[in-house]
GUVOTOR-982282 format. One record per residue (C-alpha): x negated, z negated, y; residue number from 1. Coordinates in steps of 0.001 Angstrom, whole numbers, plus 524288, in hexadecimal, padded with zeros to 5 digits. Layout:
SITE; X; Z; Y; NUM $
...
! end
This chain:
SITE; 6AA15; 25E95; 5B6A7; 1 $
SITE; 6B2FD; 2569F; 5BE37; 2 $
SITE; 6AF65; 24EC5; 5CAD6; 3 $
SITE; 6A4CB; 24673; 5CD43; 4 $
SITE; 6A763; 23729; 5CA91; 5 $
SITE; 6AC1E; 2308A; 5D643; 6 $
SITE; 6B3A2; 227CE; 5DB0D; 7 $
SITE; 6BF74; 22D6E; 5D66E; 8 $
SITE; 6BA27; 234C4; 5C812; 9 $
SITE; 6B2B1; 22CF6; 5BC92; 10 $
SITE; 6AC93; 232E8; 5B228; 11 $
SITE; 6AC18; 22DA1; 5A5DF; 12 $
SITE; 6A6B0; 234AA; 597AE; 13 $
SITE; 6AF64; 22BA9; 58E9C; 14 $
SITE; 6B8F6; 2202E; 59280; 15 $
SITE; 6B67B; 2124F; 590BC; 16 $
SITE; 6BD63; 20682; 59419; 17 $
SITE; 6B33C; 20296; 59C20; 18 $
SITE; 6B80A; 20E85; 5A706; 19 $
SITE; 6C4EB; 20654; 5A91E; 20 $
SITE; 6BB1D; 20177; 5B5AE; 21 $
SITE; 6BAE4; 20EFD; 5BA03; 22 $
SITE; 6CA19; 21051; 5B9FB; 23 $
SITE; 6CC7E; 20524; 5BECC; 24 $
SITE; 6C1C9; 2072B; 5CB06; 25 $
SITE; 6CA3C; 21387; 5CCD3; 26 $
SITE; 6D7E8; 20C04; 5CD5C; 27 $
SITE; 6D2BF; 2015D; 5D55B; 28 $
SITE; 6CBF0; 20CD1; 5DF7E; 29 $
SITE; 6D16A; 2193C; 5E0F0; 30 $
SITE; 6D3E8; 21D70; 5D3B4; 31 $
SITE; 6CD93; 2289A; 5CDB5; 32 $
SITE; 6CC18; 22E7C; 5C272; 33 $
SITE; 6C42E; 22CB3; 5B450; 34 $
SITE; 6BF07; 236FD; 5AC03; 35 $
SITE; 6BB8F; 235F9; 59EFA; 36 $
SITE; 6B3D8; 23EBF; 59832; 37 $
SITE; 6AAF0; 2428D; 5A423; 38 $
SITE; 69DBA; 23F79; 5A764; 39 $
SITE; 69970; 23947; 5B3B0; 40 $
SITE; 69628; 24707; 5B95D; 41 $
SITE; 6A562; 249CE; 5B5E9; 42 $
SITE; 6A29A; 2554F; 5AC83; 43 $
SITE; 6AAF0; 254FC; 5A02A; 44 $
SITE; 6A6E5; 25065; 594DC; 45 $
SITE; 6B510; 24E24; 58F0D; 46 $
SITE; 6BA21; 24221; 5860A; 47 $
SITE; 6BE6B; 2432D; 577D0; 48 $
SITE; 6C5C2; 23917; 576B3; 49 $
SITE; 6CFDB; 23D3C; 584EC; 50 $
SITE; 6DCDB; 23DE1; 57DC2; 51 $
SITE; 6DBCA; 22E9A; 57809; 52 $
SITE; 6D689; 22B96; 584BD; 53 $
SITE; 6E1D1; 22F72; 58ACF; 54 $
SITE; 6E978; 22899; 583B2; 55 $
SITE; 6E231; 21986; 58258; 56 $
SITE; 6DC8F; 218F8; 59132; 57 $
SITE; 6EB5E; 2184C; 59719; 58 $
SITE; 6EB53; 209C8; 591E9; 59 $
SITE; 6DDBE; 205CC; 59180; 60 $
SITE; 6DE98; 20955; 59FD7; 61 $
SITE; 6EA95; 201B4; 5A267; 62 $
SITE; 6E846; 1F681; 598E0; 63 $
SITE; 6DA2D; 1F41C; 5A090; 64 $
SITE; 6DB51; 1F58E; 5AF7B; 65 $
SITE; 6EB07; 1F723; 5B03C; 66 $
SITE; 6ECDC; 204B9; 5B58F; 67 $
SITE; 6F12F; 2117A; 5AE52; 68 $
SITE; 6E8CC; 21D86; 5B205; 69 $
SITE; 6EDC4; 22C43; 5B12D; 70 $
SITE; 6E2C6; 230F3; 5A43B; 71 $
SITE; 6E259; 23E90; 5A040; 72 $
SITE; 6DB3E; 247C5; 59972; 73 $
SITE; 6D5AE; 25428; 59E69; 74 $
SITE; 6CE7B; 25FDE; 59853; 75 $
SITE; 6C42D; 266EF; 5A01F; 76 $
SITE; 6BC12; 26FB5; 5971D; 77 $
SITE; 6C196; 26BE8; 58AEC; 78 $
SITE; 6BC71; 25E53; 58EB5; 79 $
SITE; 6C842; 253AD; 58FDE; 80 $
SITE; 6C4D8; 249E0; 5996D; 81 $
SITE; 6CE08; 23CFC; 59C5C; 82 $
SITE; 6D0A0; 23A23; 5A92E; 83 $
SITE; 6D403; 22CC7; 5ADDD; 84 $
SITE; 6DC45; 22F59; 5BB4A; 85 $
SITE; 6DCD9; 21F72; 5C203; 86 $
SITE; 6E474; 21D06; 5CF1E; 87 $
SITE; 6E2E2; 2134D; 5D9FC; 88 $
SITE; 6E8BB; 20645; 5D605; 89 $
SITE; 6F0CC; 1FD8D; 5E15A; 90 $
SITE; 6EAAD; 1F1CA; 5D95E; 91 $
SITE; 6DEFB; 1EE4F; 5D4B5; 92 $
SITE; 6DA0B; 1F0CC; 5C747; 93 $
SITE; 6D0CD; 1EA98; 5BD1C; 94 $
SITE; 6C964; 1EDD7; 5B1CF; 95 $
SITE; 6C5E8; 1E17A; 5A9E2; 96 $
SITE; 6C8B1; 1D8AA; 5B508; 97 $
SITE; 6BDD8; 1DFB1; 5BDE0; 98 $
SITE; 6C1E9; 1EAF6; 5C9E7; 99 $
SITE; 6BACB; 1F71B; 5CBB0; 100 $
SITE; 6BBC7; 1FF2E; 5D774; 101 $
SITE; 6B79D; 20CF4; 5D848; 102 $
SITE; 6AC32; 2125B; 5E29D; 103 $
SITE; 6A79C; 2205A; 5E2AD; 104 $
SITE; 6A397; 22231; 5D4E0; 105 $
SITE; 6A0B8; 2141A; 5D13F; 106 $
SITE; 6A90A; 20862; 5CBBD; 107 $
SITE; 6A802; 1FC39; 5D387; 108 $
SITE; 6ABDE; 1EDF2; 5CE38; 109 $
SITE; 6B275; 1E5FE; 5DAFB; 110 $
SITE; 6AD04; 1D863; 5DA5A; 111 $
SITE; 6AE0A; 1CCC5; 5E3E4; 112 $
SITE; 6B2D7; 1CF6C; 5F0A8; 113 $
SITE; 6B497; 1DE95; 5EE15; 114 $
SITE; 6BE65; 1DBCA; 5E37A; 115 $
SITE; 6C523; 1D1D5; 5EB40; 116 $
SITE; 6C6B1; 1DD11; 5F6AF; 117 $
SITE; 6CBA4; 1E6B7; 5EC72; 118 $
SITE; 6D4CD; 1DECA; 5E644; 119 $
SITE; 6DA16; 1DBE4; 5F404; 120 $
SITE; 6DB3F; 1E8D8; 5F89D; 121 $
SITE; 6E101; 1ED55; 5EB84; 122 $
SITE; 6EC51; 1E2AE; 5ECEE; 123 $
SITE; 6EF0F; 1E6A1; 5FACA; 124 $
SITE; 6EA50; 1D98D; 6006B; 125 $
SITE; 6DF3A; 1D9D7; 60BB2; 126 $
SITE; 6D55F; 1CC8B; 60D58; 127 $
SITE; 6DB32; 1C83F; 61AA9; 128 $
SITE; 6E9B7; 1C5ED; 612E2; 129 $
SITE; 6E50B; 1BCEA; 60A06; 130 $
SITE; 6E443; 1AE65; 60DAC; 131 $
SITE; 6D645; 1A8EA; 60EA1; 132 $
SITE; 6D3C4; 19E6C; 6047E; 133 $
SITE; 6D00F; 193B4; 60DC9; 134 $
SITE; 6D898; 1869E; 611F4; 135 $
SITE; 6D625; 18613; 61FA7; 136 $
SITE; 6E24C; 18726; 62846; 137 $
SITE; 6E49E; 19334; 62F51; 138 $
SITE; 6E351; 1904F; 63ECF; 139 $
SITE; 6E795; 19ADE; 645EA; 140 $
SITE; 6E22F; 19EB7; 65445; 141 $
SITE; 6EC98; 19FE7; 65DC2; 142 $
SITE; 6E3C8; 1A65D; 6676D; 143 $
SITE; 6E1A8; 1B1F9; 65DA8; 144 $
SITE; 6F152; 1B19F; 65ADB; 145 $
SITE; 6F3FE; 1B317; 667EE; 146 $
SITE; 6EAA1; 1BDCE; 66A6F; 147 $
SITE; 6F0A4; 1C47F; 65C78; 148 $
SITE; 6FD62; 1C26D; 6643C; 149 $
SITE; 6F95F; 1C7C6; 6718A; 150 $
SITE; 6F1A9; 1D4A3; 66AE0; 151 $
SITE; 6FCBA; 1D6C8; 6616D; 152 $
SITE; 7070F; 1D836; 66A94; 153 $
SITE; 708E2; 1E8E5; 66877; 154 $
SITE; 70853; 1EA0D; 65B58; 155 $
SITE; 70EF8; 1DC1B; 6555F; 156 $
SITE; 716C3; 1D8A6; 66233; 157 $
SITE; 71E05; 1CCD0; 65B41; 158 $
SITE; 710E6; 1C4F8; 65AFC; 159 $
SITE; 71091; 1C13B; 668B8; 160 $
SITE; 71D58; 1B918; 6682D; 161 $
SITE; 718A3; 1B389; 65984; 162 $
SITE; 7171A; 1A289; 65CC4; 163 $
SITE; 715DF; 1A086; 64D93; 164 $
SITE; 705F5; 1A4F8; 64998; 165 $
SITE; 70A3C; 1A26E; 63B49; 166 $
SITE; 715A1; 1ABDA; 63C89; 167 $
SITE; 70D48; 1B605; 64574; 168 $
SITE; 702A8; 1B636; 6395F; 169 $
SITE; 70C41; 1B6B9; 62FA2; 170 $
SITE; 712A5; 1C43A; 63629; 171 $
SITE; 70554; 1C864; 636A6; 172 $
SITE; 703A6; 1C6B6; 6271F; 173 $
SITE; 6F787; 1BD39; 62A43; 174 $
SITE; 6FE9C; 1B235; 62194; 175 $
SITE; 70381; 1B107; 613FA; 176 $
SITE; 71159; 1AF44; 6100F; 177 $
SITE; 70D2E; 1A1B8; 60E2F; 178 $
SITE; 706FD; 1A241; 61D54; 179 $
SITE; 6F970; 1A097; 61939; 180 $
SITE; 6F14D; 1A844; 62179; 181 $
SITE; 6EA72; 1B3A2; 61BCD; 182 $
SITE; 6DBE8; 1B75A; 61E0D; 183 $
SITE; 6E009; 1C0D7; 62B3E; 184 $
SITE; 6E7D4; 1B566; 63013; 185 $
SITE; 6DC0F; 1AD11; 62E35; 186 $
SITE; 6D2C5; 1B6EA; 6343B; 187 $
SITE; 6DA54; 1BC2C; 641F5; 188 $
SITE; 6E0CC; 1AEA9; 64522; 189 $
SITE; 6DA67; 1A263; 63F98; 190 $
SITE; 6D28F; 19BCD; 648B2; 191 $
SITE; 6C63F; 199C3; 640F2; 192 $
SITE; 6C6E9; 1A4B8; 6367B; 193 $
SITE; 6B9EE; 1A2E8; 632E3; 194 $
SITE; 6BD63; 19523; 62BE4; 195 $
SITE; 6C224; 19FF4; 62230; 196 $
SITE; 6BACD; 1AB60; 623E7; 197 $
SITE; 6AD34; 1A779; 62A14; 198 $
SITE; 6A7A4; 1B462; 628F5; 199 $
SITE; 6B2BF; 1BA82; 63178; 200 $
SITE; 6AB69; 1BBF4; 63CAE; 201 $
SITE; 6A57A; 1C702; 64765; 202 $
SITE; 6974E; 1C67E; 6496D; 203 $
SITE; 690EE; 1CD64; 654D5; 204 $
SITE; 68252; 1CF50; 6583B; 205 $
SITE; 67995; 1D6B3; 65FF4; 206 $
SITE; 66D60; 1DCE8; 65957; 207 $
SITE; 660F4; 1E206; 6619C; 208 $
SITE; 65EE4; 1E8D8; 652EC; 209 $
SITE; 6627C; 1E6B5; 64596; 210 $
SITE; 65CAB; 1DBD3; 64198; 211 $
SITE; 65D0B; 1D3FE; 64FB8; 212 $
SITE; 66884; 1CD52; 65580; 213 $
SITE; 6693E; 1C7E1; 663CA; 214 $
SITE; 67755; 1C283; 6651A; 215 $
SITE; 68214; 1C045; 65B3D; 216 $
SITE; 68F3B; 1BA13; 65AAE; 217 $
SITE; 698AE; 1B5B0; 650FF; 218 $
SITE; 6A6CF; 1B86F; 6536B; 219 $
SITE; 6B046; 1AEBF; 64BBC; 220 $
SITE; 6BFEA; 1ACA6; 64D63; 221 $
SITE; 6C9B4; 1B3DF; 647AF; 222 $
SITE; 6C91C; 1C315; 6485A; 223 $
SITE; 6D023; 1C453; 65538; 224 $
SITE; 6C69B; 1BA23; 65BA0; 225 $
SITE; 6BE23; 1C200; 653AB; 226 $
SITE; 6C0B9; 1D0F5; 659F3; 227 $
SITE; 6C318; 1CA82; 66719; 228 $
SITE; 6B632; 1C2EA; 6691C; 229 $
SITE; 6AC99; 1CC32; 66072; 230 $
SITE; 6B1DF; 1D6B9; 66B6D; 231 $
SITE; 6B0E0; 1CD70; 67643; 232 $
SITE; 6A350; 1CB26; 6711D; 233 $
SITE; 69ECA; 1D80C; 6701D; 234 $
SITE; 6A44D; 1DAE7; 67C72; 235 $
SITE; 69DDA; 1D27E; 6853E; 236 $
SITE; 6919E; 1CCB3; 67D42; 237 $
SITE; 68D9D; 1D830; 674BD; 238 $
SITE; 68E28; 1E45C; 67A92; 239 $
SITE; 68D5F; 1EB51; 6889D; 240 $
SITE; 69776; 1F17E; 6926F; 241 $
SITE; 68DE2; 1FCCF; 69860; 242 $
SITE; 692C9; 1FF80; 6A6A5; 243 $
SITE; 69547; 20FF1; 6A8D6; 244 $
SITE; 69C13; 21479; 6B2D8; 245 $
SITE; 6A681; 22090; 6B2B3; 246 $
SITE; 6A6A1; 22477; 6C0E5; 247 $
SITE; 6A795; 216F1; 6C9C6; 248 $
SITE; 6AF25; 21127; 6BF4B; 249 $
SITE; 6A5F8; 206AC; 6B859; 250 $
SITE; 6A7A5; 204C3; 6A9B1; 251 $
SITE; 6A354; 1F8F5; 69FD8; 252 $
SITE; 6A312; 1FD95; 692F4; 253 $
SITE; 6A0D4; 1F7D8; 68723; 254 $
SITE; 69489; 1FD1D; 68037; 255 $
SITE; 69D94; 20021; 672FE; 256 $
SITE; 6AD11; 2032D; 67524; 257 $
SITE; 6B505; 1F617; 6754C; 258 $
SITE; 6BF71; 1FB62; 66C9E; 259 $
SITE; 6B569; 2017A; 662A0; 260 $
SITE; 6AF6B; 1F47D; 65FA3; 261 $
SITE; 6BCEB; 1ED41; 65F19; 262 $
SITE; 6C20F; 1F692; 654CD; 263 $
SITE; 6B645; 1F4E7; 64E78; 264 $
SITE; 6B594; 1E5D4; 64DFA; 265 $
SITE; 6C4A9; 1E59C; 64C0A; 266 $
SITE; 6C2AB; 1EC7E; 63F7F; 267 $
SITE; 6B69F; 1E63E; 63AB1; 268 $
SITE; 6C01C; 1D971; 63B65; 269 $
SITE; 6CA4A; 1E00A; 635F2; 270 $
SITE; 6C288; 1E66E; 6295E; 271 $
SITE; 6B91C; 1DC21; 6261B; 272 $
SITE; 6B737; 1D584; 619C8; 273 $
SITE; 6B93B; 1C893; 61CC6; 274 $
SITE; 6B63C; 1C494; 60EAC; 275 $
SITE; 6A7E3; 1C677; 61210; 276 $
SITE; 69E61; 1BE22; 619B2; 277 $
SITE; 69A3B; 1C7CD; 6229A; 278 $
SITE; 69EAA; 1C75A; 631AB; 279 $
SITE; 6A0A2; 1D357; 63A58; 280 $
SITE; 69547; 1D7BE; 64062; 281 $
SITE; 694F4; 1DC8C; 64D44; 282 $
SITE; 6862E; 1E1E1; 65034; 283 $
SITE; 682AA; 1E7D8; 65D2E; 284 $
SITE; 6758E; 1EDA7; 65F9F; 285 $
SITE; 67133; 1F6CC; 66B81; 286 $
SITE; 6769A; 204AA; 66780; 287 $
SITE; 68255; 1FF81; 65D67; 288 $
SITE; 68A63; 1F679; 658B9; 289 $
SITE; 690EE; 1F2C8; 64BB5; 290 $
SITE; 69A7A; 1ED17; 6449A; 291 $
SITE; 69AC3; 1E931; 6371C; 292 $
SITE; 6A48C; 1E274; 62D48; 293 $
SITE; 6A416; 1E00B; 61F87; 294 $
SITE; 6B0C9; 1E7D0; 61685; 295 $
SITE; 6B001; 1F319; 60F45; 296 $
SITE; 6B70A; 1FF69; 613D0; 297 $
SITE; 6C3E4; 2008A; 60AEB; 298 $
SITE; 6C191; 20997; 600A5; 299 $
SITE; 6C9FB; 21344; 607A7; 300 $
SITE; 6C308; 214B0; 612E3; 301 $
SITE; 6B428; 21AE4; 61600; 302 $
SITE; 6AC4A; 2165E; 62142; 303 $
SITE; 6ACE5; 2266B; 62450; 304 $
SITE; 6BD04; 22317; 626FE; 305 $
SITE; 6BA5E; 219F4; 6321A; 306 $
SITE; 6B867; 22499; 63A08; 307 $
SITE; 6C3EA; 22C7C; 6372A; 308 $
SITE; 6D35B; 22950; 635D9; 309 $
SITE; 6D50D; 21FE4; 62A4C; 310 $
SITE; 6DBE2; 2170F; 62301; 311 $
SITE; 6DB95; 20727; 62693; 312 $
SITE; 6D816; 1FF4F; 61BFB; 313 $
SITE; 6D79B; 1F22A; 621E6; 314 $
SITE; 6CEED; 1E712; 61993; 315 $
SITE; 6D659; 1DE3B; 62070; 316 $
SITE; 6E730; 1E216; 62319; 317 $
SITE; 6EA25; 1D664; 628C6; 318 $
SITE; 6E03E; 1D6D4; 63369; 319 $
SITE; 6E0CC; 1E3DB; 635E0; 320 $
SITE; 6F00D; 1E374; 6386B; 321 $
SITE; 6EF00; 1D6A1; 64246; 322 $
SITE; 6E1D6; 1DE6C; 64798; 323 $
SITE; 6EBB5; 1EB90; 64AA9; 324 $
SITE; 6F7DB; 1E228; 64FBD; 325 $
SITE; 6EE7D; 1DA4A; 65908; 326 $
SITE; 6EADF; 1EA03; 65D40; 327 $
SITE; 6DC55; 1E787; 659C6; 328 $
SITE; 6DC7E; 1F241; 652E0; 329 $
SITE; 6E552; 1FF46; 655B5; 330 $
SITE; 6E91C; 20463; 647EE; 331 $
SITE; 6E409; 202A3; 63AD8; 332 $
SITE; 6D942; 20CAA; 634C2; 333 $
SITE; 6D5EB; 21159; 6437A; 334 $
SITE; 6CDEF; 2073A; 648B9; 335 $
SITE; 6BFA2; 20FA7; 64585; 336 $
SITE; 6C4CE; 21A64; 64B55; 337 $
SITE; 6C8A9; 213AB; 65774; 338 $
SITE; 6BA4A; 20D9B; 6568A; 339 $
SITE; 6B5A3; 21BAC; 65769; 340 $
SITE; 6BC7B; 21FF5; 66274; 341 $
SITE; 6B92F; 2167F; 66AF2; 342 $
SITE; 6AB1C; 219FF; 667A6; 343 $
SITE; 6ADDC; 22772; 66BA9; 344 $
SITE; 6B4E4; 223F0; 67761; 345 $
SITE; 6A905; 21A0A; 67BBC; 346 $
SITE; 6A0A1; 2268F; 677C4; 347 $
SITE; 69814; 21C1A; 66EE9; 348 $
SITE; 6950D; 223FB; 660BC; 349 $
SITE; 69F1E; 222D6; 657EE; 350 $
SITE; 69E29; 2146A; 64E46; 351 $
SITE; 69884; 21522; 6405A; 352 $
SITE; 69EAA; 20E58; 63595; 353 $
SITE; 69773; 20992; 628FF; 354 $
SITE; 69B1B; 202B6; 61D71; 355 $
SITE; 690B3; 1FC3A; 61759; 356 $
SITE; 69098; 1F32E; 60B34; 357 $
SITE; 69EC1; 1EF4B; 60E1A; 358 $
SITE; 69ADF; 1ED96; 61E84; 359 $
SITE; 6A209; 1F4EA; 62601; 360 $
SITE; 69BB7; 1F8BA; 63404; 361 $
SITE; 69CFB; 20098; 64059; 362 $
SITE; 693C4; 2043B; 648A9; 363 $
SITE; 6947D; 20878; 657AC; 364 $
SITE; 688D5; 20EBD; 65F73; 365 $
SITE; 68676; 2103D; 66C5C; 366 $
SITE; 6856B; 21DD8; 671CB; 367 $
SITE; 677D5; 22137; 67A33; 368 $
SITE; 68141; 22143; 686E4; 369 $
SITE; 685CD; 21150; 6819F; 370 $
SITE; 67869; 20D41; 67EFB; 371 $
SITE; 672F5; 211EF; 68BF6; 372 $
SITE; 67DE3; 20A74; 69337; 373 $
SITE; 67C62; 1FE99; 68962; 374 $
SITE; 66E67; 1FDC1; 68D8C; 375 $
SITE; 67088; 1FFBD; 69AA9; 376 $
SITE; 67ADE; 1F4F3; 69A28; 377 $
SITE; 6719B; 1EBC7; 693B8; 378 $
SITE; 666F7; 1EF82; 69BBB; 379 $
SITE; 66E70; 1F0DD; 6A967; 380 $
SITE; 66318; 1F122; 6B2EB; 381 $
SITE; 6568B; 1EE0F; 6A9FD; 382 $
SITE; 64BAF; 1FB93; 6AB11; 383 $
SITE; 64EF6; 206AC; 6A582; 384 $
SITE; 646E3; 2079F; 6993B; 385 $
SITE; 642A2; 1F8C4; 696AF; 386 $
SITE; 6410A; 1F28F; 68ADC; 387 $
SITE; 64AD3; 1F306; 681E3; 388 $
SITE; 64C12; 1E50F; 67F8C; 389 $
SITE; 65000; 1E251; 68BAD; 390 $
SITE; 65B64; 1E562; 68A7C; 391 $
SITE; 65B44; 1DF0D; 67D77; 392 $
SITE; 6581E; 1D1DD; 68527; 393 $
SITE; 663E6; 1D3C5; 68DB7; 394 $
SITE; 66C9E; 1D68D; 683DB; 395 $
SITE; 66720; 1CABC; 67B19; 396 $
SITE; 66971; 1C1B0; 68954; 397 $
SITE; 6769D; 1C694; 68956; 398 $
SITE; 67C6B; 1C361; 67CCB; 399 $
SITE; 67280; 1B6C7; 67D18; 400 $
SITE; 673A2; 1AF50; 68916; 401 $
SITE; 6696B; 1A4E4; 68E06; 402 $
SITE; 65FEE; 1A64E; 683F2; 403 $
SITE; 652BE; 1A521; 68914; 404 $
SITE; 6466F; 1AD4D; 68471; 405 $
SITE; 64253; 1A90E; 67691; 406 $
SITE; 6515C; 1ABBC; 671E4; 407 $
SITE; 65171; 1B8D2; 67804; 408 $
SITE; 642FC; 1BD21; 67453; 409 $
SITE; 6468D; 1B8C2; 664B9; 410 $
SITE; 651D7; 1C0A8; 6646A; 411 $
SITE; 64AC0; 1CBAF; 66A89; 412 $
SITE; 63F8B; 1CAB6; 6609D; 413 $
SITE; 636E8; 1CC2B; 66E4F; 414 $
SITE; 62BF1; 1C24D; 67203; 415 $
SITE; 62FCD; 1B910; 67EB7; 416 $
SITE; 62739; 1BEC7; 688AE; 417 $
SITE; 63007; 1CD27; 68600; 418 $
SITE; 63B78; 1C6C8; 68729; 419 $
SITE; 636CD; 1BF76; 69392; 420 $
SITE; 633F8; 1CC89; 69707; 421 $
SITE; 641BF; 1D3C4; 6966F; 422 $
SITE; 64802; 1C76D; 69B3A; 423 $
SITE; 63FFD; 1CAE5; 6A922; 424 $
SITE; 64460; 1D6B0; 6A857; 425 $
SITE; 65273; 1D459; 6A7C9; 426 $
SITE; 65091; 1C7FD; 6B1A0; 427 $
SITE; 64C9F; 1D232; 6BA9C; 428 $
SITE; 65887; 1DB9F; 6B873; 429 $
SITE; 661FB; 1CFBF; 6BA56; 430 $
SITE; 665A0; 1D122; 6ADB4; 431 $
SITE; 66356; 1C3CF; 6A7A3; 432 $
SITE; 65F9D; 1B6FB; 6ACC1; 433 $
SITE; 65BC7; 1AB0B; 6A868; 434 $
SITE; 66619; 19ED8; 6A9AF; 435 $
SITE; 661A5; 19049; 6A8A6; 436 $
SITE; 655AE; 187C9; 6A7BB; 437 $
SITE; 648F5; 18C58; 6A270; 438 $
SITE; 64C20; 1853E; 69662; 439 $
SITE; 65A26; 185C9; 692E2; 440 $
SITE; 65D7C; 193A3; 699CB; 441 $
SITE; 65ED6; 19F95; 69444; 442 $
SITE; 66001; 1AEDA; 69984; 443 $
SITE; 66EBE; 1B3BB; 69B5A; 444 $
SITE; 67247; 1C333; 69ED3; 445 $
SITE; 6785B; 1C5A7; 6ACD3; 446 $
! end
């Protein structure tokens, strides 16, 4: 008995030509090795025919998918067995025209957009260096130059004195020898990148559960408007700033750590797949919040490694280099573990990352201590121990000012007179009031 079959041993009883698949899976993953005259439990069986094997699958290997393998035989209990050894390959291979990747025990065909990834990453090229196959003219935003010019000034110092934007970009690798701009130029500068990409976009909501949404927003630009204003956002629409005190020495805090969530939404821009349709999603409810973007982990990193030192593998070079030289992000392969200390330092539990059908999503809670002051910041005067949706309402008025009952009662799922109700009660904390005429008015937070 050998091993078991996995994603690095394949058993086979006899060869056929039909297992070029396998060695190619193995070339075009991490290589691996073939046995023939095994059984899928990996006992030995042996082959009769090992020494003309030995001899004829040399070619047939190399005349087929291109590569030449290290075969041998080996006895174990009088059995000879052939062994197929197959290493990595720096390009990609084929096996009748079709590519096969390797995945535990199990040989995958690539297809559609997979295959176009692998072939990418297997020729060293990344999505955002290509040029988009659209005509519109690039328009650059000098608002987001100057700001690339004004954050850059540490780490690319010759920036700030650059007049020429062609000649800045082109320094930055964001246009082609033949100055066309590339996909990154497109997507941090132009000033309308979603006249190329439309789905490259940041879209935030607030749920009372999962199903129920009371405010959303859709943040468009290019991805520095896009990190500025979905922080901006966040910042003042989205979440709260619970006052504590240490000592006489009042404090505003934000409800999750500032710098957590901008690593977080830095990378999600950074990492996406902007090959799909889906947008970022930014979801806050009551105790957590998430963040979600669609791309695969590299096959090189787990979800486990997040949370330890790692590698970076960056989906997207381009935009993670002008991301680090704009210092938006510190150092490549770090940013989750920054995330997590700035969890621990706000004392909120530490995020949860998931990868789910190629979504890729963190998630932050609130500790008991957070909640308590959330609530207390939402509620800020109403009795202890009302309703629940109370606070809901306020919340709801906040992020929806000057709608009038109906409006708020629908998105509650509450009848009118309830809603009438808590609207009294917050009337009589001060904490809302009604602004306009009886027909055109609406109720604002104060």
């Amino acid at each position: 008995m050998i091993k078991k079959e996995d994603q690095y041993n394949e058993f086979k009883l006899n060869w056929r030509d039909d297992f070029l698949k396998n060695i190619c899976a193995f070339a075009n993953t991490e290589g691996g090795t073939l046995y023939i005259g095994t059984n899928d439990m990996g006992e030995i069986i042996g082959v009769k025919d090992a020494t003309k094997l030995l001899e004829t699958l040399p070619n047939i290997v190399n005349q087929k998918i291109g590569i030449i393998p290290f075969i041998s035989i080996e006895e174990i209990d009088n059995k000879q067995i052939v062994k197929i050894e197959v290493r990595t390959s720096s390009v990609p291979i084929s096996y009748n025209g079709r590519y096969y990747l390797r995945s535990g025990s199990v040989v995958l065909e690539l297809e559609g957009r997979e295959l176009s990834d692998f072939l990418l990453h297997k020729s060293g090229i990344t999505w955002d260096s290509l040029v988009p196959n659209v005509k519109w003219e690039f328009e650059p935003d000098n608002a987001s130059i100057e700001l690339f010019k004004k954050l850059s000034f540490d780490r690319l110092p010759f920036a700030k004195d650059e007049k020429d934007i062609q000649v800045l970009l082109k320094k930055l690798n964001l246009l082609t020898p033949e100055l066309l701009p590339t996909n990154a130029a497109i997507l941090l500068f132009d000033i309308n990148p979603q006249r190329f990409f439309p789905q490259a976009t940041v879209q935030i909501g607030r749920f009372i559960n999962e199903a129920d949404i009371i405010s959303s927003d859709i943040i468009e630009g290019n991805l520095f408007q896009q990190a500025e204003k979905s922080l901006a956002i966040l910042k003042t629409k989205y979440l709260f700033s619970p006052i504590t005190y240490e000592g006489a020495h009042r404090r505003e805090l934000l409800e999750y750590p500032y710098e957590a969530l901008r690593e977080a939404i830095f990378n999600a821009l950074i990492h996406r797949d902007y090959n799909t349709t889906s947008a970022i999603l930014i979801k806050i409810y009551n105790t957590k919040l998430s963040i979600a973007n669609e791309g695969k982990m590299p096959p090189e990193l787990t979800i486990s490694d997040l949370k330890h030192e790692h590698l970076s593998k960056p989906r997207n070079k381009l935009l993670a280099d002008v991301f680090y030289k704009a210092g938006y992000i510190e150092s490549w392969g770090r940013g989750t573990l920054k995330i997590i200390r700035e969890c621990e330092i706000a004392k909120i539990p530490e995020p949860n990352f998931y990868e789910e059908k190629g979504i890729v999503r963190i998630v932050f809670e609130l500790a008991e201590r957070n909640i308590k002051l959330t609530n207390e910041g939402v509620n800020e005067g109403v009795n202890e121990g009302v309703n629940e949706g109370v606070n809901e309402l306020l919340l709801l008025i906040k992020v929806n000012p000057g709608q009038r009952v109906p409006f708020l009662a629908g998105k509650l799922q509450k009848p009118d007179k309830t809603t009438e109700r808590w609207i009294k009660k917050l009337k009589d904390k001060g904490k809302i009031k009604f602004i306009g005429n009886s027909k055109t008015g609406g109720y604002y937070s104060q």
